[in-house]
Phi, psi and omega in degrees: 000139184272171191287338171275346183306287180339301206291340179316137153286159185271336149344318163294343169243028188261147186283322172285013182301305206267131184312117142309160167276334194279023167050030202255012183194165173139188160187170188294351164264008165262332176253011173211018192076006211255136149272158209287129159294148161085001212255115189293102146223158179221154200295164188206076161301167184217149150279139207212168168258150183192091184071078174072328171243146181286136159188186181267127185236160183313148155192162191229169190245088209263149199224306198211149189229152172264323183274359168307119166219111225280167201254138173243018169290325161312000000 
């Protein structure tokens, strides 16, 4: 496995990244930012663009979740 694969969050393969509207999927870092109680992560902030400007915005590098429900859309 390569070191970037390892560095991946699991999120990206999760059915709770993205909030729904009908509130029937999501988890608390997706629809407010909050990090997850239970949750194996460790912070990464990233640089991001934002109205025109650079910055840091939070971000965590998640390895284990209580609410991963593997996405079967894929």
């Amino acid at each position: 496995m390569s070191k970037y694969m390892q560095s991946m969050t699991i999120c990206w393969d999760c059915e709770n990244a993205v909030p729904s509207a009908d509130g029937s999927k999501g988890c608390p870092w997706s629809v407010s930012g909050q990090p997850v109680e239970g949750w194996k992560a460790k912070r990464q902030d990233v640089l991001a663009v934002v109205c025109g400007r650079r910055r840091k915005i939070e971000s965590y590098m998640v390895k284990k979740f209580p609410m991963f429900k593997k996405d079967g859309a894929k």
